[in-house]
Structures are given as C-alpha cells and as structure tokens.
C-alpha positions as CSV (number, residue, x, y, z in Angstrom):
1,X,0.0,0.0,0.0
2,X,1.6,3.2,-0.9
3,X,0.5,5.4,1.9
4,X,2.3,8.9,0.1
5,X,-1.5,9.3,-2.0
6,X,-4.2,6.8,-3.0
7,X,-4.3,6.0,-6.6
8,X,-6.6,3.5,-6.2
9,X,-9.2,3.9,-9.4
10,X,-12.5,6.4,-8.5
11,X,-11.0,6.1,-5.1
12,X,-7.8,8.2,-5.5
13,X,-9.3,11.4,-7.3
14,X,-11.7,11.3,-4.7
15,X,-9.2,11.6,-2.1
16,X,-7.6,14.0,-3.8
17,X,-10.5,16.6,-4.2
18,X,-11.3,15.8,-0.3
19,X,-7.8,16.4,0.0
20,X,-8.2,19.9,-1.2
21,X,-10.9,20.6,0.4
22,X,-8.9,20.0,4.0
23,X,-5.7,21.7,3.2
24,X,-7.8,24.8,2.4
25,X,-9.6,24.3,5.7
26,X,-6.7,23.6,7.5
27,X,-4.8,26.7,5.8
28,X,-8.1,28.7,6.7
29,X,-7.7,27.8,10.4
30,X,-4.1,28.5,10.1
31,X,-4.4,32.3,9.8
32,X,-6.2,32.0,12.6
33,X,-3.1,30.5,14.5
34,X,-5.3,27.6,14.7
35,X,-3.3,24.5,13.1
36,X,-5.5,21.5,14.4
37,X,-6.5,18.3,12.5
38,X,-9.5,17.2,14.9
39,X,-10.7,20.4,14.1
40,X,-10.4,20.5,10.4
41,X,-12.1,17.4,9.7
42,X,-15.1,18.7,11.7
43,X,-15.3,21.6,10.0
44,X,-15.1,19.6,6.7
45,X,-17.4,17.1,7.4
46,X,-20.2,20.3,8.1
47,X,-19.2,21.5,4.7
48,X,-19.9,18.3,3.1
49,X,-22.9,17.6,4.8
50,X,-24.1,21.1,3.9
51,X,-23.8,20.6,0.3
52,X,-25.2,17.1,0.3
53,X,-28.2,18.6,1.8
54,X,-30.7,18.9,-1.3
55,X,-29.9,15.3,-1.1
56,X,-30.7,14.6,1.9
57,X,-34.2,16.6,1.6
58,X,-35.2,14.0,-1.6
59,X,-33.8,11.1,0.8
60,X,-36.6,12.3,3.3
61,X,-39.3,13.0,0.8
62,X,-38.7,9.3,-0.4
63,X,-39.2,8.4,3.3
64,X,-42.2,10.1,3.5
65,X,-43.7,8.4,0.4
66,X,-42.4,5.0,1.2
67,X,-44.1,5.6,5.0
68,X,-47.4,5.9,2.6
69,X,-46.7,3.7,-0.5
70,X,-45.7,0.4,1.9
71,X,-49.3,-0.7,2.7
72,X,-49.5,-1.0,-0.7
73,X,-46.9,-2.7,-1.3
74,X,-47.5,-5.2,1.7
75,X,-51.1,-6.0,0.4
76,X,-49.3,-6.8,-3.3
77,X,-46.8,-9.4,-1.3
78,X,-49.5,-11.0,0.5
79,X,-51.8,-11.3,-2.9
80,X,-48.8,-12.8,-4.9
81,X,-47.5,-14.9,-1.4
82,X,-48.1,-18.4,-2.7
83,X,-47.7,-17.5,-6.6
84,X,-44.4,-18.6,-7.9
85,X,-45.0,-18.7,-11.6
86,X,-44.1,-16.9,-14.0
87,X,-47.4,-15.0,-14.8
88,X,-48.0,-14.3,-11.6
89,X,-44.4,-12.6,-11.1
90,X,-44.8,-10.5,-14.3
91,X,-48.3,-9.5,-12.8
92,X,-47.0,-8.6,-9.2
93,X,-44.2,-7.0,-10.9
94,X,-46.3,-4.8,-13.2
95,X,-48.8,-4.2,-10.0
96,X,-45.5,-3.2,-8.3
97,X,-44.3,-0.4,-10.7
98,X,-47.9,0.6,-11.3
99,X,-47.8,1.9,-7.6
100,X,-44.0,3.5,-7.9
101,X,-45.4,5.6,-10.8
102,X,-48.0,6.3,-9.1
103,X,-46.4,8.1,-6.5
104,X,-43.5,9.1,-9.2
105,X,-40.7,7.7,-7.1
106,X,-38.4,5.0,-8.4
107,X,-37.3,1.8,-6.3
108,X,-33.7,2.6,-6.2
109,X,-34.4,6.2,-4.6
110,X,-32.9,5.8,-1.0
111,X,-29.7,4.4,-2.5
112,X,-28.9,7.3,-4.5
113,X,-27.4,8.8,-1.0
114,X,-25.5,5.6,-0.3
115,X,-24.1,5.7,-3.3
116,X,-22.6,9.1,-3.4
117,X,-21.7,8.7,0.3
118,X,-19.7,5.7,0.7
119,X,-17.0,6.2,-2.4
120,X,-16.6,9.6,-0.2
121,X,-16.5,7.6,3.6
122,X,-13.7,5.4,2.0
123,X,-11.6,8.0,0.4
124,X,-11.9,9.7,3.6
125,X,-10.5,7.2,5.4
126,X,-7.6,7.8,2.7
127,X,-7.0,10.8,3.6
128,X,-7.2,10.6,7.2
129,X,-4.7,7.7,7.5
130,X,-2.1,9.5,5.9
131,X,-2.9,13.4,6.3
132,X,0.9,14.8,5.3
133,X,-0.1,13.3,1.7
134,X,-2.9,15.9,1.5
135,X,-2.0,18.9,3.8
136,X,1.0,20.7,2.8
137,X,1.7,22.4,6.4
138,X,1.7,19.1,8.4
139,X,4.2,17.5,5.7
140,X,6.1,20.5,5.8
141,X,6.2,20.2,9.3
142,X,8.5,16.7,9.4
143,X,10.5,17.9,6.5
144,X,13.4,19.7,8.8
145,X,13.9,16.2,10.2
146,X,13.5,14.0,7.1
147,X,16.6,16.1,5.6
148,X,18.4,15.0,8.4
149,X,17.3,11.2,7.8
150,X,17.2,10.5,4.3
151,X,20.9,10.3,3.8
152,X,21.4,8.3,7.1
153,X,21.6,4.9,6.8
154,X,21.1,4.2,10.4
155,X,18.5,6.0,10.4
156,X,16.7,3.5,7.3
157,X,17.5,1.1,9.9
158,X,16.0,2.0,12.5
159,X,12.8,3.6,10.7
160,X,12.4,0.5,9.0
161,X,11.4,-1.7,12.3
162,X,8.3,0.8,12.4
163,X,7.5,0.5,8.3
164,X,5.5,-2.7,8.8
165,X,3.6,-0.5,11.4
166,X,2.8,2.4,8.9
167,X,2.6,-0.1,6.3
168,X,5.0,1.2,4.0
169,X,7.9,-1.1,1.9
170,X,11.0,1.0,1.8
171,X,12.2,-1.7,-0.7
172,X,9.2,-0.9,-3.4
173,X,9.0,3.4,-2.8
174,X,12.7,4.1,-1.5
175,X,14.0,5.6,1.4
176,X,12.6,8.9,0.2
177,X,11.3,12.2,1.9
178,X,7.7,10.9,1.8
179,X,8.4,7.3,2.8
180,X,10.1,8.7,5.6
181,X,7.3,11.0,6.4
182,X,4.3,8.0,6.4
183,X,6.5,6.4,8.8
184,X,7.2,9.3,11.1
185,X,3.4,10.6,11.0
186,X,2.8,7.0,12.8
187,X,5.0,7.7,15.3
188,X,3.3,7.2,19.3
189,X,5.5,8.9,22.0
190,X,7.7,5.8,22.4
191,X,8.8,5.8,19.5
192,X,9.7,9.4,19.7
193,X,11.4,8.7,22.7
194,X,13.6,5.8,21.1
195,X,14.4,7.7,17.7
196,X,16.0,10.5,19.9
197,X,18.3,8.0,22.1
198,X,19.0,6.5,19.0
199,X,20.2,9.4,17.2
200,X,21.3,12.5,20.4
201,X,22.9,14.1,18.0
202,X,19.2,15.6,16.4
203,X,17.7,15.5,19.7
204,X,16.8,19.1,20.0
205,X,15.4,19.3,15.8
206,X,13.4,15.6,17.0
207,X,11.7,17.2,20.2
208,X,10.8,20.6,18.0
209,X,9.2,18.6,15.0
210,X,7.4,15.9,17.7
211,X,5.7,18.9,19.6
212,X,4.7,20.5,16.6
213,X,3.1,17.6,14.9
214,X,1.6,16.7,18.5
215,X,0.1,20.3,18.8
216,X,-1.8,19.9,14.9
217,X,-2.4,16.2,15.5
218,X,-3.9,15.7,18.8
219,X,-7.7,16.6,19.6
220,X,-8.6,16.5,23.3
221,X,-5.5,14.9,24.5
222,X,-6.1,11.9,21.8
223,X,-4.0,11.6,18.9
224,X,-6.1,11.2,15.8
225,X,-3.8,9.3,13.3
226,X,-3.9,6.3,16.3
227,X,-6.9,4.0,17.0
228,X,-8.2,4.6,20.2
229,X,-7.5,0.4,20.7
230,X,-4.0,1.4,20.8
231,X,-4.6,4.5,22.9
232,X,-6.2,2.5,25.4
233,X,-3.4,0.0,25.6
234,X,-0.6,2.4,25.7
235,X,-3.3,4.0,28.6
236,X,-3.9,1.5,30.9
237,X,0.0,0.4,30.6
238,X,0.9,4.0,31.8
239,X,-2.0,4.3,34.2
240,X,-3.8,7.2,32.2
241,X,-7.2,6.7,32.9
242,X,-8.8,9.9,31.5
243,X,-6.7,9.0,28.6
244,X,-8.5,5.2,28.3
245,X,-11.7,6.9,29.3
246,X,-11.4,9.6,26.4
247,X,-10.3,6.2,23.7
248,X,-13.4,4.7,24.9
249,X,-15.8,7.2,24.4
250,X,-14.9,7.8,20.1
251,X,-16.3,4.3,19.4
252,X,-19.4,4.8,22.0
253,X,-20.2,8.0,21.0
254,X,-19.5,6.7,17.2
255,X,-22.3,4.0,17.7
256,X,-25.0,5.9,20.1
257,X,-24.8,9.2,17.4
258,X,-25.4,6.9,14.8
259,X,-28.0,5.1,16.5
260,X,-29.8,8.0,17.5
261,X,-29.6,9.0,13.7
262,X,-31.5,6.3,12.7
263,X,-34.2,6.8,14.8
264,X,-34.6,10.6,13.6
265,X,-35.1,9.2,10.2
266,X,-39.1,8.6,9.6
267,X,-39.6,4.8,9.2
268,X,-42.1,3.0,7.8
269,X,-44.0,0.1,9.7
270,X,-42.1,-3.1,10.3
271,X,-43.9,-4.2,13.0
272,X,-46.8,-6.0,11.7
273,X,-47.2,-9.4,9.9
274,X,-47.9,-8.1,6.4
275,X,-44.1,-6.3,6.5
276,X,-42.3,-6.4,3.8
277,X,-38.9,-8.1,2.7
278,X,-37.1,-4.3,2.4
279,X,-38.6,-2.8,5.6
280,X,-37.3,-6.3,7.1
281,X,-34.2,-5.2,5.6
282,X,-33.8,-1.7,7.0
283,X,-34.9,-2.6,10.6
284,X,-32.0,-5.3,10.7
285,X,-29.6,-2.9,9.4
286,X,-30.4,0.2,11.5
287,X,-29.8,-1.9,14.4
288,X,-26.5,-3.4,13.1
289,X,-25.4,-0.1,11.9
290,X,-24.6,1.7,14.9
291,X,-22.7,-1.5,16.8
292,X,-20.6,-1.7,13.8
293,X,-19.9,1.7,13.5
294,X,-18.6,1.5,17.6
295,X,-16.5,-2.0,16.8
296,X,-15.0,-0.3,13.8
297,X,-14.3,2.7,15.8
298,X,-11.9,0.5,17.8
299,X,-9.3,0.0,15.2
300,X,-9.4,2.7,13.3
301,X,-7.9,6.2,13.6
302,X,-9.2,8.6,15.8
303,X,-10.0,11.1,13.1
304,X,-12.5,8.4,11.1
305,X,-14.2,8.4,14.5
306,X,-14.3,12.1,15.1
307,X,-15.4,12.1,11.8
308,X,-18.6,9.8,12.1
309,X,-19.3,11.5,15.7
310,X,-19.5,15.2,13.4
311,X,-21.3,13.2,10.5
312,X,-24.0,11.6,12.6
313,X,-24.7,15.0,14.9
314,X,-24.7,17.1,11.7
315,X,-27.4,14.4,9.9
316,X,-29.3,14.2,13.4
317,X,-29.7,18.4,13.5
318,X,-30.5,18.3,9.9
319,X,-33.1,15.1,10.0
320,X,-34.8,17.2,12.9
321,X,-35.1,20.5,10.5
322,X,-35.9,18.2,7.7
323,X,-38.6,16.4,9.2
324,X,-40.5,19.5,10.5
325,X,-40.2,21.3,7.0
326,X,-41.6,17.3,5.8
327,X,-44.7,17.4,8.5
328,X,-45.9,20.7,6.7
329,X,-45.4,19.2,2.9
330,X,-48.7,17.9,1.7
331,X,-48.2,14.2,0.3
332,X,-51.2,14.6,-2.2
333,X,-49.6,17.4,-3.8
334,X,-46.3,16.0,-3.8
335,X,-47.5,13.1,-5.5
336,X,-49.0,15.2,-8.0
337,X,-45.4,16.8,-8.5
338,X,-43.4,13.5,-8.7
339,X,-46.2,12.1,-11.2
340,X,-46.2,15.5,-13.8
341,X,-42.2,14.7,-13.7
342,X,-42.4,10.9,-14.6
343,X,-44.8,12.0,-17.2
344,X,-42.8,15.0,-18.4
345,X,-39.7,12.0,-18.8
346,X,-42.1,9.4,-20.5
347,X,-43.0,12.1,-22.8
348,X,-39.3,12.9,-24.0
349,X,-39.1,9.3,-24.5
350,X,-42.4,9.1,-26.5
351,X,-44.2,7.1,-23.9
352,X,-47.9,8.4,-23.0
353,X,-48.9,9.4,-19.7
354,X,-48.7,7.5,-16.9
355,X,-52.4,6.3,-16.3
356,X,-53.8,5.0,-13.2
357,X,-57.6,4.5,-12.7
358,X,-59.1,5.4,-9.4
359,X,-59.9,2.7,-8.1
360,X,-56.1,2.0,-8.0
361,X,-55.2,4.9,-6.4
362,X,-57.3,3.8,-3.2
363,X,-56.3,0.1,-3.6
364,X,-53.8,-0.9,-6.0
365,X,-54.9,-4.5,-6.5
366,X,-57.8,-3.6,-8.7
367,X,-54.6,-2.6,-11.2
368,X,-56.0,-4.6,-13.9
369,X,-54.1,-6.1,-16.4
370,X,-53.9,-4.9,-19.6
371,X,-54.2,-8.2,-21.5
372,X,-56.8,-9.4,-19.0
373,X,-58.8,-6.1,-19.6
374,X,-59.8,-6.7,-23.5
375,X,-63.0,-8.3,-23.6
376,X,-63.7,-10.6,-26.8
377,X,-65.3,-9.6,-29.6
378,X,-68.3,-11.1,-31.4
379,X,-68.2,-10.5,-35.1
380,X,-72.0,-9.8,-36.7
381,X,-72.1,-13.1,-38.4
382,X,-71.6,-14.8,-35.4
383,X,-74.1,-12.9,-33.5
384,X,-76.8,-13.4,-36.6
385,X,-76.0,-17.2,-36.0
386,X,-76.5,-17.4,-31.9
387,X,-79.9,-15.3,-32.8
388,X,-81.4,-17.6,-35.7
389,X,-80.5,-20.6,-33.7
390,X,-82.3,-19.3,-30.6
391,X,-85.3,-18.4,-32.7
392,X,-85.6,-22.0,-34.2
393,X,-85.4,-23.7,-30.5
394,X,-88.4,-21.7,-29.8
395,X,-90.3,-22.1,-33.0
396,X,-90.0,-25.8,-32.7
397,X,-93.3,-27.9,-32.0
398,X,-96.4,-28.1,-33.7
399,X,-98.5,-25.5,-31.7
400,X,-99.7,-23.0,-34.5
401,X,-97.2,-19.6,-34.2
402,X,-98.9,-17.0,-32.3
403,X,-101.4,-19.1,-30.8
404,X,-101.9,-19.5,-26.8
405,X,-100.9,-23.3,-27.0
406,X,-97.6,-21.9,-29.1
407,X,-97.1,-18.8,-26.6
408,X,-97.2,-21.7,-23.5
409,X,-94.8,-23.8,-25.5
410,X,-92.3,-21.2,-25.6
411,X,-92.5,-20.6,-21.8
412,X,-91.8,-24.7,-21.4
413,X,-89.0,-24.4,-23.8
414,X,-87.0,-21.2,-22.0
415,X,-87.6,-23.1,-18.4
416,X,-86.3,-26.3,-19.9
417,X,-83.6,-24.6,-21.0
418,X,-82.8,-22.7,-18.0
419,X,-83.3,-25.3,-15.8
420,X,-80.6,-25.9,-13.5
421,X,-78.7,-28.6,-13.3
C-alpha cells in the first residue's frame, strides 16, 4: 500500500479533491493561529454535509412516500404470497411499478445517497490515514527532520522496524522524503522517545518537529492518526485513565450518534405481519449499523471516529429540521409533482402518460391487467347465427305460431332450458 496518496481507481481522485478541500480548511484555520487536525475534519465534514443537503431533503421526501406507499406494497406481497409462476411474477411485478409511478418515485431512490456517500466515507479514510499526503503544512512540518534522515543509513534502519507498522515497503517506494514521512506521522510517544536515544545528535530538531506535529495532530489529549485500541493500551500500561476513558468514548459515542440517527429518520411500519422483505431489511440494518460503527471505531484512527461523531450529529440536526419542514409538505400534492415529472420524462421518450384508474389509487390490487382487460369480440355473423338458432329452438313444435298453445310452449321451452342442473 503506498501510503504517500491513493491511486486507487475512482478512489484516488476522490481523495484528492477531499484532499483539497482539507488543506484549504486547514490553511483557513491556520491564519487563525489555529493549526489543528480534529478540528479540520469537523469543519469539513459540516461543509460536506451542507452541500449534500438537497440530497438529503429527496432522501426524506422518499421516506415520506415509502411511509405511505408500503401498505401498498404489503397488500401486493401477501396477494402474490403463494404464486411462484411466471405469470404471476410478471403480474405482481407490473402491479409493483404501477404503484412507484404512481407516487413518481423510483425503487432505487434511497440508495442514491448511499451511493454518493460511501466512495466519499472510503476516500476519507484515505486521507485521514495518511494526512501529510494531503496537507502541505503538516508535511512541511516533518521535513526539517527527514533532511536530516534520508541520507542516514542508520536512520533507514531503525525507521524500518516501524515501516511494517505504517505499512509502507521502503524496498518498493525508496527511502525517500515521503516514505520517511508516512513512517514518522505513525509515530506514538515511544517511539519518539527511542528515535532520539538512537540518534542524540538531532535531539533538540526531533523534540521541536514531535511537539509540533503533536500540537496539529492531537484533539482533546487523543491523537487522531492512532486507533483509540491502541490509545487505550498504551493508557492503561501508563496508568492514564482519563486517557482510556477519552479512547473509549470515540467508538461509543460513534455508535450511540449513529443510532440516535436512525431513529430521527421517519420509518415505515415493520412491525406487523404483512411487512415487507425491504422494511425487514432496514430494521436489521439500522440496528447493526450503529454496533458496527462503535467496533469499527476500535481500530481505526481517531480522526474516522471524530469524523462519524461530526457526521451523525450534523445528519441528526439536519433530520430534525428536515422532518419539520416534511410534517408541513402535503403528500397529495407532492404526489402530484413526482407524477407530472415521470410524465414529463415518459414524454421525452415518446411514452404516453402514466395512467392509473381510481380505483387503483385507493387500492392498487384492482390494477388490472392490460391483456386481461380486452373483452372478446363477437363478429356480426356470429351474433346473426346465436340469434337464428335461438329463434328456431323456440319455434319448434307443432303448436300453430302465435297461438296460446304456441305462446305456452315457448314458456316450457325457456324453463327447460334454463333449468338448473
């Protein structure tokens, strides 16, 4: 893994645009006098959030459909239940999309959010693991130091018991400034400690780059390029407890933020028997969710915590503004607006209109299918034929036409013939 930037396809561009973003936060901050990491990332992930908000506003009006549409739904599931042929799929199918356009939303809505979201989680986590890549002051911070390094080969030597730690191959990228760097930034005060015995001689430039990477990199007496696992180790081998306290609470505060997120977001009913396969879904993974979040938290860096922490708070304030702007949106109309945009698509495409009777609109399964719906159709000739042949059964017998005795015969005839079996 080459740690100096991701190049990883879709990844690695990502990285480097969030990289951008941070160095011109953290440059922001810096005029300020403010050079600090923790806080840089919190600001960024308000500014992300921010502009992902129009997104998260359809997310919630797709919420607030699907809290209306799943009934629906449900009642197709339970009609189609015991069906497992193919006619009956198609038909449960078509009954399916007939209530989607209905309500102008498409199936794949509430991943649309996902989707942008995690490529941008995982890059993150790019970024954060190895900030120096992305943020020219805290690379320019080691750089004093790594002069002194790269032409020691002592120093290779030593660094290179640490390289499996930072994950870097000095053999594949070189004993270079930046390979020196990815190593240093992983550094914990031991080590510190060690690489100035080992070399007295730059004690004085080691101790002024290790306090000023400790003063950008550390966020409430936790530094955020170490997993809070390790922090509590190192913690309860020194006897800091505020310091294992403070490790413990990024992955518990990681998983109760997220859970409380989830609970913010409207749901639709999951509790009854008629529930469908997808609300099953979402149920399961809104309770998983959050205890992964806290186990991944664990092993991890600091920063992807703090980072979650920001993310889940910043969702939770915007999901309680969203859902009181959503409580005054009237469904009906928005229905209306979601359907006049389907249609408006279907008519660039040279579909006609969307068409829903109204008996479907108050129960979809009277939806009826459209070659089920064309009645047969009885030519003339045929329908000359069934009326000569009806008028032939009841002119037979020898009463005289017209007479009482003739009229009485008929009666016979159409009772005989109507005569249940």
């Amino acid at each position: 893994m080459l740690l100096t930037k991701s190049t990883t396809f879709i990844l690695g561009p990502i990285a480097s645009v969030l990289g951008y973003i941070m160095n011109a936060i953290f440059s922001f901050l810096s005029l300020m006098t403010i050079q600090n990491i923790g806080l840089t990332i919190i600001l960024f992930t308000f500014i992300i959030y921010m502009l992902m908000m129009p997104l998260t506003i359809k997310q919630q009006k797709f919420s607030k459909l699907s809290a209306k549409m799943n009934p629906e739904l449900q009642a197709i599931q339970k009609k189609y239940k015991d069906k497992k042929d193919q006619a009956s799929m198609m038909k449960m199918n078509e009954e399916t999309q007939a209530v989607y356009g209905k309500y102008g939303v498409s199936p794949m809505g509430s991943c649309l959010q996902l989707l942008i979201q995690m490529p941008i989680l995982f890059a993150l986590y790019k970024v954060i693991w190895n900030v120096p890549a992305y943020v020219t002051q805290v690379k320019d911070a080691f750089i004093p130091l790594v002069d002194k390094l790269a032409g020691n080969s002592a120093a290779q030597t030593f660094l290179n018991d640490y390289a499996a730690q930072a994950q870097v191959n000095f053999e594949k990228m070189g004993f270079t400034a930046d390979s020196i760097v990815d190593v240093l930034y992983k550094f914990k005060p031991e080590n510190w400690t060690a690489l100035s015995s080992q070399f007295p001689d730059l004690s004085s430039v080691i101790g002024s780059v290790q306090g000023q990477v400790d003063h950008m990199n550390y966020f409430l007496g936790l530094n955020i390029a170490d997993s809070p696992f390790s922090i509590i180790q190192s913690g309860m081998a020194s006897g800091a407890i505020l310091l294992v306290i403070g490790a413990l609470l990024v992955p518990v505060l990681a998983g109760v933020t997220q859970w409380l997120n989830t609970k913010l977001i409207p749901q639709a009913d999951t509790g009854n028997q008629n529930s469908g396969t997808m609300g099953n879904t979402m149920k399961t993974m809104n309770t998983v969710m959050p205890i992964m979040s806290a186990v991944f938290c664990f092993t991890l860096p600091v920063g992807m915590g703090l980072y979650w922490i920001a993310g889940a708070v910043i969702r939770s304030v915007q999901q309680v503004i969203v859902n009181k702007h959503m409580d005054k949106v009237d469904v009906d109309e928005l229905v209306k607006k979601n359907l006049d945009k389907v249609n408006k698509k279907r008519a660039k495409q040279g579909l006609p209109p969307q068409k829903i009777t109204n008996q479907a609109k108050t129960n979809v399964k009277n939806i009826q299918n459209p070659q089920n719906s064309q009645k047969k159709q009885i030519t003339a000739e045929e329908r000359a034929k069934t009326i000569e042949k009806s008028t032939e059964y009841y002119k037979s017998g020898s009463a005289k036409p017209g007479s009482i005795a003739s009229k009485a015969r008929m009666v016979e005839q159409f009772n005989e013939k109507n005569k249940k079996k």
